[in-house]
C-alpha positions in Angstrom: 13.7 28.9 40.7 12.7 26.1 42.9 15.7 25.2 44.6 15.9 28.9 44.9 13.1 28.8 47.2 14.5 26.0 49.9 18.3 27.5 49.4 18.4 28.9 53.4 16.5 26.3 54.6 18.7 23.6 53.0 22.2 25.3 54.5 20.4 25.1 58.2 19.1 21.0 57.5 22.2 20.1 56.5 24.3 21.8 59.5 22.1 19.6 61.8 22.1 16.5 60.6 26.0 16.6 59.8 27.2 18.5 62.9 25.3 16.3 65.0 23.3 19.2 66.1 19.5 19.5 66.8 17.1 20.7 64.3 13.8 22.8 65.8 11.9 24.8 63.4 9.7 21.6 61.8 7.3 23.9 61.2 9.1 26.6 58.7 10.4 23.1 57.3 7.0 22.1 56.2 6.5 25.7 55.3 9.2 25.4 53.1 8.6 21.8 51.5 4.8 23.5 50.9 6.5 26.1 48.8 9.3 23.8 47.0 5.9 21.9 46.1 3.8 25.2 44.5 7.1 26.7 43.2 7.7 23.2 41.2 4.2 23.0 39.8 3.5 26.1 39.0 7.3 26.0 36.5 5.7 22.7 35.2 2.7 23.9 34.5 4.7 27.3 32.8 7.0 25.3 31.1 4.1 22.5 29.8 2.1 25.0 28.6 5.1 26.8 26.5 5.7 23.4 25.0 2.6 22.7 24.1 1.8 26.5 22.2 4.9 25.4 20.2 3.7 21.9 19.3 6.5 20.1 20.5 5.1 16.6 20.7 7.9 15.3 23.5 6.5 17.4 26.1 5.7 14.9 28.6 9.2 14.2 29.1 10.5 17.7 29.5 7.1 18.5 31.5 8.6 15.9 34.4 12.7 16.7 34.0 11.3 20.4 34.8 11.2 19.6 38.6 13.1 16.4 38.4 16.2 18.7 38.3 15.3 20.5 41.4 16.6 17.3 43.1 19.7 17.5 40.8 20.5 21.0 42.3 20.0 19.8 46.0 22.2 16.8 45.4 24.7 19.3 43.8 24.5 21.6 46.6 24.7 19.1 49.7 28.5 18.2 47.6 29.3 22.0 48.1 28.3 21.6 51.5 30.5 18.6 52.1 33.4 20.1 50.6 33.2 23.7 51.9 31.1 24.0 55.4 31.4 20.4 56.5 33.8 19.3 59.6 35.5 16.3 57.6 38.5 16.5 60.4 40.4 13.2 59.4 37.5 11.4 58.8 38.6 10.1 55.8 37.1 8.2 52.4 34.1 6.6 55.0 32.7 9.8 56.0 32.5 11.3 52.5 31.2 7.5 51.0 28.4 7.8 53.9 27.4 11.3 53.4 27.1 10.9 50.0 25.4 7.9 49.6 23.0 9.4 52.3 22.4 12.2 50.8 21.6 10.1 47.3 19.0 8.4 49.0 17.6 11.9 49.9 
């Protein structure tokens, strides 16, 4: 549900900073980041609070993995990106080591 939330958003960053091309709406990005925030809590909070009615006594663990994973799915979906949308015209092993490892960081 999260990652749901900054899907469009993420195609559009991700074309900018890897086409070399300039990114203007900061804006709709903090709008977005705002809402990747809420939408995170509020399935933590959900997903805490289901835990807890069922007495499961390793919730603080699942409480944090919850929106941990959204980071997973972004990871996962910059690789699509890579593979699919991005110009890798003879680039080579470098470009895909540097995108990679830059998008880790992220």
């Amino acid at each position: 549900l999260p990652f749901g939330a900054v899907f469009v958003e993420m195609f559009f960053i991700l074309s900018s900073i890897w086409q070399h091309r300039f990114y203007y709406m900061f804006g709709f990005l903090a709008l977005v980041f705002v809402m990747l925030v809420v939408t995170c809590a509020e399935v933590s909070i959900v997903l805490c609070y289901l835990h807890l009615c069922s007495e499961d006594y390793r919730w603080w663990w699942r409480s944090f993995m919850t929106s941990g994973s959204t980071a997973f799915y972004i990871f996962a979906y910059s690789l699509v990106h890579y593979a699919y949308r991005a110009p890798t015209g003879g680039q080579g092993m470098l470009a895909g080591t540097l995108f990679v490892g830059y998008m880790f960081i992220l």
